[in-house]
GUVEXVEX-482349 format. One record per residue (C-alpha): residue in three letters; x, y, z; residue number from 1. Coordinates in Angstrom, 2 decimals. Each point is the difference from the previous one (the first is absolute). Layout:
residues N
R | ala | X | Y | Z | NUM
...
end
This chain:
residues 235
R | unk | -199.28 | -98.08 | 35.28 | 1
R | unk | -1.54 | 1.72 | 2.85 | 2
R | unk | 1.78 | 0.68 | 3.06 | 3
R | unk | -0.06 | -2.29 | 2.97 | 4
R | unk | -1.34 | 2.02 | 3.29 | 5
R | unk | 2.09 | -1.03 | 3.11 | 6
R | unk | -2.49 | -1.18 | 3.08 | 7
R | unk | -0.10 | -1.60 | 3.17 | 8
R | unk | -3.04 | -1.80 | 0.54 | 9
R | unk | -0.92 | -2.50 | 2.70 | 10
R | unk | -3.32 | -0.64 | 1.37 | 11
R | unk | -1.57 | -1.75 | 2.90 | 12
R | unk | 2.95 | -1.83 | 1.34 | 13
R | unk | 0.10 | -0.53 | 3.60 | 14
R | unk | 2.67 | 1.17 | 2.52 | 15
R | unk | 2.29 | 1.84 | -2.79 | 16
R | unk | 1.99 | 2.48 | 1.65 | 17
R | unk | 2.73 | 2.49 | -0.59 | 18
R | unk | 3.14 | -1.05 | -0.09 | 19
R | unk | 3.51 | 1.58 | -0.98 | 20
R | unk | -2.45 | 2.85 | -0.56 | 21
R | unk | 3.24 | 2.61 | -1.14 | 22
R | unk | 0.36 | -2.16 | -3.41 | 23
R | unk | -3.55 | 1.16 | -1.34 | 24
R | unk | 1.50 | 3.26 | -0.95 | 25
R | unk | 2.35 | -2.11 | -2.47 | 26
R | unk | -2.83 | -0.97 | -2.08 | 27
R | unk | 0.00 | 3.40 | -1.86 | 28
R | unk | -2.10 | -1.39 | -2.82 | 29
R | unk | -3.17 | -1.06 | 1.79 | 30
R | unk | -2.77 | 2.25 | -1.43 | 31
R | unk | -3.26 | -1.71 | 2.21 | 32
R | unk | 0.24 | -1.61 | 3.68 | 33
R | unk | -2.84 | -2.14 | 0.82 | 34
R | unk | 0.12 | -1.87 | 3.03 | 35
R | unk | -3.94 | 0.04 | 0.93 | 36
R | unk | -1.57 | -1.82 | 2.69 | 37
R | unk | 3.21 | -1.78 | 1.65 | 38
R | unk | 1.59 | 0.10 | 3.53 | 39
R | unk | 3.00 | 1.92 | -0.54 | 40
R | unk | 0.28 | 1.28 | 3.35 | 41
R | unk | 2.79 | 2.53 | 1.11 | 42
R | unk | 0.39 | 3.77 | -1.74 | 43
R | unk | -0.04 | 0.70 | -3.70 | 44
R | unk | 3.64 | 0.51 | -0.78 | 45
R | unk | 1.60 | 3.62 | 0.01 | 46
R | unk | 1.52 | -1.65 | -3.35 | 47
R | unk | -3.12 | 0.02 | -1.83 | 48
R | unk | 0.88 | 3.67 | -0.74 | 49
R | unk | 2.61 | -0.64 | -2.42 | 50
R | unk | -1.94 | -1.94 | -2.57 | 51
R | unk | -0.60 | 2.83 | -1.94 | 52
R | unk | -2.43 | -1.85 | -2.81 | 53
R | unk | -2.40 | -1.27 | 2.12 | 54
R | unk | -3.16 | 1.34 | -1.57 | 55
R | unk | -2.58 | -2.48 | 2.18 | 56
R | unk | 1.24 | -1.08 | 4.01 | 57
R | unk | -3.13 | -1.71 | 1.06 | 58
R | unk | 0.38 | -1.36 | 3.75 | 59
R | unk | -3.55 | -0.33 | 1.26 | 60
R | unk | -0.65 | -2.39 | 2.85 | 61
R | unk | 3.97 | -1.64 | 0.14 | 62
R | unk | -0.53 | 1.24 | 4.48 | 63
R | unk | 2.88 | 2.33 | -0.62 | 64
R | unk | 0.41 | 2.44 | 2.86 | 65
R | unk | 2.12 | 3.22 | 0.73 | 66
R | unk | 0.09 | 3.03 | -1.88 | 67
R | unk | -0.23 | 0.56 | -3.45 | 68
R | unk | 3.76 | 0.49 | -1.39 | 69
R | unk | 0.45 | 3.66 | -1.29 | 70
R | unk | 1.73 | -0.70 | -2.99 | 71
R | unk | -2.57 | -1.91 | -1.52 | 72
R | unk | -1.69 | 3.64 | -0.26 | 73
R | unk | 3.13 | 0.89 | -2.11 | 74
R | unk | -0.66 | -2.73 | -2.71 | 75
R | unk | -0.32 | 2.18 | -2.74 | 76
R | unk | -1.99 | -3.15 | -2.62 | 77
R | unk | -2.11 | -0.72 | 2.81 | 78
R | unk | -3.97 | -0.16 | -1.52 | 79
R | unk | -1.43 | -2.44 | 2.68 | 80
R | unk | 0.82 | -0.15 | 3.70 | 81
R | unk | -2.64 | -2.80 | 1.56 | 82
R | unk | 0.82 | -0.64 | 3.34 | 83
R | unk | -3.13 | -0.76 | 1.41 | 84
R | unk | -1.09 | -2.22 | 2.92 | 85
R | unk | 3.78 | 0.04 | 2.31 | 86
R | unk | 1.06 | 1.24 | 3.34 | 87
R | unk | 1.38 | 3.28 | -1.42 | 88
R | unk | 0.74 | 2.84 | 2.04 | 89
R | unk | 1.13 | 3.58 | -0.04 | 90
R | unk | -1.29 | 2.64 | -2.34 | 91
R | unk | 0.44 | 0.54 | -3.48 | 92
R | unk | 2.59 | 2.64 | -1.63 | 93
R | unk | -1.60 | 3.43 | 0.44 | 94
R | unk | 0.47 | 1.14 | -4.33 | 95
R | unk | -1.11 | -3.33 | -1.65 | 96
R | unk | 0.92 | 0.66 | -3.73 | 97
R | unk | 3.34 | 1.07 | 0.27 | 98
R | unk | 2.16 | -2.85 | -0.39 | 99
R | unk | -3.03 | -2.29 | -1.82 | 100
R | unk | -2.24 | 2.37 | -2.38 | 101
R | unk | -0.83 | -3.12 | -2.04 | 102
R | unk | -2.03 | -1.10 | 2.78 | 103
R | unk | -3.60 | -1.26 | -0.83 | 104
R | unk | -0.67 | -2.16 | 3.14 | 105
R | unk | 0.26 | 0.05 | 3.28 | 106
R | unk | -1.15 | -2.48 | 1.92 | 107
R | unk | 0.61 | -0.15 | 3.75 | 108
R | unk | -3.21 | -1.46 | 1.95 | 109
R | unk | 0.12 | -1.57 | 3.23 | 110
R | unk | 2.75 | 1.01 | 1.71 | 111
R | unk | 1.17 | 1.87 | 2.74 | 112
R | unk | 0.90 | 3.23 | -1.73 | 113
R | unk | -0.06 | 2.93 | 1.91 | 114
R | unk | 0.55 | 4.13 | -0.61 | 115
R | unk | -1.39 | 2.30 | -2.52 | 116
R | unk | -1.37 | -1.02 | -3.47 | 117
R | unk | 2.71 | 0.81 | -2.08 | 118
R | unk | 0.21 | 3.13 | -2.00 | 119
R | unk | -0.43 | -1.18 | -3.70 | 120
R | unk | 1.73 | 2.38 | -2.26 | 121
R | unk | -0.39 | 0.99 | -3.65 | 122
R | unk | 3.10 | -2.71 | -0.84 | 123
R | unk | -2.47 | -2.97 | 1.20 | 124
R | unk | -3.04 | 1.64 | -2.41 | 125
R | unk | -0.11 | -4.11 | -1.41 | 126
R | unk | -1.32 | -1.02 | 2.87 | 127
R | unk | -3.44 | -2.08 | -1.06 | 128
R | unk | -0.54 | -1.69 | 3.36 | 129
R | unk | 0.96 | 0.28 | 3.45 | 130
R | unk | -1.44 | -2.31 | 2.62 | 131
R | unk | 1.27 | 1.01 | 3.66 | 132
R | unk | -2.71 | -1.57 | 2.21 | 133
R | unk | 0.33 | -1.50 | 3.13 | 134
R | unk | 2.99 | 1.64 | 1.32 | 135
R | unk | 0.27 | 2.35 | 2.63 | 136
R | unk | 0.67 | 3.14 | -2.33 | 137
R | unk | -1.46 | 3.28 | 2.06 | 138
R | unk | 0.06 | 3.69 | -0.69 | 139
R | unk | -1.70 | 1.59 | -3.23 | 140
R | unk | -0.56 | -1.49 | -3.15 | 141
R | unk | 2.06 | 2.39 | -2.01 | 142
R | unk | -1.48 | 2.09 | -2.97 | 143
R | unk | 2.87 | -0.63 | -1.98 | 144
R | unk | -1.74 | -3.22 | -0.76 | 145
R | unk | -2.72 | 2.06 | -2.24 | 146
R | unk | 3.55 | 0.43 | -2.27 | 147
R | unk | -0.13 | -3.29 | -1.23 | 148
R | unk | -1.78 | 0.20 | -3.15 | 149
R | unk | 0.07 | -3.53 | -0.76 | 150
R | unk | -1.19 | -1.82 | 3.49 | 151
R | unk | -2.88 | -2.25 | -0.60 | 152
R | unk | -0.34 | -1.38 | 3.43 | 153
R | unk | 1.15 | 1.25 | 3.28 | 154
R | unk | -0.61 | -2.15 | 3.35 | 155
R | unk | 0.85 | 1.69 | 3.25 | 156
R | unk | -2.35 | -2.07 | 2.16 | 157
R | unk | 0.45 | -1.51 | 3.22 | 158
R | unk | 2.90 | 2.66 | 1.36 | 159
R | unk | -0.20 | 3.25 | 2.32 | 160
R | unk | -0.06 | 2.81 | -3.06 | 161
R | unk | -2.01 | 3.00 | 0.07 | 162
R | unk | -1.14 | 2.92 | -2.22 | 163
R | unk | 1.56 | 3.49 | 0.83 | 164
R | unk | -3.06 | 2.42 | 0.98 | 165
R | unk | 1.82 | 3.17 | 0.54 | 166
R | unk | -0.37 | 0.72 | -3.55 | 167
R | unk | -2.69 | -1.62 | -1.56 | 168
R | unk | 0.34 | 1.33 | -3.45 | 169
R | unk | 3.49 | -1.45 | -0.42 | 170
R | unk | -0.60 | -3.38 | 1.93 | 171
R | unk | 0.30 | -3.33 | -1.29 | 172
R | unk | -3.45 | -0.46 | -0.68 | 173
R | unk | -0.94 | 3.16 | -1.69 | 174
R | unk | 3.30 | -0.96 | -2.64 | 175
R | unk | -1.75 | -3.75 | -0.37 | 176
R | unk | -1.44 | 1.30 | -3.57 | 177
R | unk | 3.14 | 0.38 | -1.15 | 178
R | unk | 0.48 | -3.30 | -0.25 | 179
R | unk | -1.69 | -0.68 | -3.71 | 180
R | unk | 0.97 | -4.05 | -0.21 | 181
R | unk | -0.73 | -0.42 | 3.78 | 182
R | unk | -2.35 | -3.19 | -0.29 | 183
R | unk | 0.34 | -1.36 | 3.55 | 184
R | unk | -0.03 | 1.72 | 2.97 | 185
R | unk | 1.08 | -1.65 | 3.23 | 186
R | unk | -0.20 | 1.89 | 3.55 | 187
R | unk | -2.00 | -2.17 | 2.42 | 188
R | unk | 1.26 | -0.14 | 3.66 | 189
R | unk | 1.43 | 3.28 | 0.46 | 190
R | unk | -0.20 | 2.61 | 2.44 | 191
R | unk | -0.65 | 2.27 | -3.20 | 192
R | unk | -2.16 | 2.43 | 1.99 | 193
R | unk | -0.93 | 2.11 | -2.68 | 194
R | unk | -3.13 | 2.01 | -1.68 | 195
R | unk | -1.38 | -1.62 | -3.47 | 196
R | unk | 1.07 | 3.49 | -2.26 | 197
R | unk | -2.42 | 0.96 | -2.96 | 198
R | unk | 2.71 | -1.19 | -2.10 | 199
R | unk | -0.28 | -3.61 | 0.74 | 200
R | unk | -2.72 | -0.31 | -2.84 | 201
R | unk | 2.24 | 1.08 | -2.60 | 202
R | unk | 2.74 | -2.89 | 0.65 | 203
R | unk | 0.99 | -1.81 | -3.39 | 204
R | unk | -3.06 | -2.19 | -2.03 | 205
R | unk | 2.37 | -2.51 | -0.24 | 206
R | unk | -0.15 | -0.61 | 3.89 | 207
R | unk | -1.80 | -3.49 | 0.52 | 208
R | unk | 0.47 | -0.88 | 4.20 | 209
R | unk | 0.27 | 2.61 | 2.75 | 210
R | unk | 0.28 | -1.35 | 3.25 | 211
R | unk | -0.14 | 2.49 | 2.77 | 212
R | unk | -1.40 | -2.06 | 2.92 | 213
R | unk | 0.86 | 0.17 | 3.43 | 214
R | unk | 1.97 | 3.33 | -0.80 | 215
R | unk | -1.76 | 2.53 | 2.38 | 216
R | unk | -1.30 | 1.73 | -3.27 | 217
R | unk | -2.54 | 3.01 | 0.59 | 218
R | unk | -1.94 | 2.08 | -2.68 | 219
R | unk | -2.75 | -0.59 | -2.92 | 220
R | unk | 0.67 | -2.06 | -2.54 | 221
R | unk | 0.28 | 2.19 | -3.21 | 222
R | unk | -3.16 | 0.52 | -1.84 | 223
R | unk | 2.65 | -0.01 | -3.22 | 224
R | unk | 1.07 | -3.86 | 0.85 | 225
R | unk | -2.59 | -1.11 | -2.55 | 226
R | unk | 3.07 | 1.01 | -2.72 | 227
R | unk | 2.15 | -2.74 | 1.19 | 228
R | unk | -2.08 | -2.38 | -3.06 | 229
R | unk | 2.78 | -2.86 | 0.60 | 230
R | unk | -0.61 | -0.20 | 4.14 | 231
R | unk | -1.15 | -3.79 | 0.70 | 232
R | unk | 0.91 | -0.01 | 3.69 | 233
R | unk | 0.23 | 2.70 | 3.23 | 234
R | unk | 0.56 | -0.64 | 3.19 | 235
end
């Protein structure tokens, strides 16, 4: 008989709210948290952190507010974190990977995120998508993100990021081909303030939408962006 996976799933119910919030950490054998597109108000729960087989915590849209609870960063089975559409503030743990290298997804649009785009080690190398728009992230996008050999779609737009120029050749642009299974490429709304390299033309075939608009982009497009055969859309 297969197993039974624990979950908590509740959607669109209006004004559900946390309550008794220190209990959650008894439910030890919840493996997916969905609680989409509610009102739960108040902070996610410093709690959350000891549900070690949570695999999926999906909060998008539940007008949750505060900062995002450290521990859930330590939640070793963690594959999904979708906490899109809140009030969220602060900035995000400096070494993502470390406590959660099973992470595929991250998913933390529209919020009020601030600092540095995390550095994304080797230990978070699952990564497939990670969708930080519409915070208030600043600084450079870091090169470590050319490490992640399985990232299919990266969105950055909409924040205050831009490209290091001191050293071209290293930057996080001239890395971009790197990125083999890179299909979508999200950086509209940036300061990026940065020269088109050569290199740009030899980003991955599998790339299908670049969207660069509004970026304070300079430079040629690359004669060699005819190679990108699976390009339908760039902005």
């Amino acid at each position: 008989m297969a197993m039974q996976r624990a979950s908590l799933s509740i959607t669109v119910i209006e004004q559900l709210q946390w309550r008794h919030t220190q209990s959650i950490g008894n439910l030890t054998s919840l493996v997916q948290i969905y609680l989409a597109a509610n009102n739960l108000k108040g902070t996610i729960p410093h709690e959350i952190g000891d549900l070690s087989k949570v695999q999926i915590l999906s909060l998008p849209g539940v007008n949750v507010h505060g900062v995002i609870p450290p521990t859930t960063f330590n939640m070793s089975s963690l594959i999904r974190i979708s906490l899109a559409s809140n009030q969220l503030s602060g900035s995000l743990p400096v070494n993502i990977g470390l406590g959660v290298p099973n992470l595929k997804q991250l998913l933390v649009s529209g919020n009020n995120l601030t600092g540095a785009i995390p550095n994304f080690i080797s230990n978070a190398s699952n990564i497939i998508t990670t969708d930080m728009a519409a915070n208030y992230f600043s600084g450079f996008i870091r090169s470590r993100l050319c490490a992640l050999p399985n990232l299919e779609r990266l969105n950055l737009s909409d924040n205050q990021l831009n490209v290091d120029t001191s050293a071209p050749e290293v930057n996080f642009f001239s890395c971009l081909a790197n990125l083999r299974n890179l299909g979508t490429l999200l950086l509209a709304k940036n300061p990026l303030n940065a020269l088109l390299p050569i290199s740009f033309g030899n980003l991955s075939t599998s790339l299908q939408y670049i969207d660069l608009s509004e970026s304070n982009v300079r430079g040629d497009i690359p004669y060699d962006i005819g190679n990108m055969s699976s390009l339908s859309a760039l902005f």
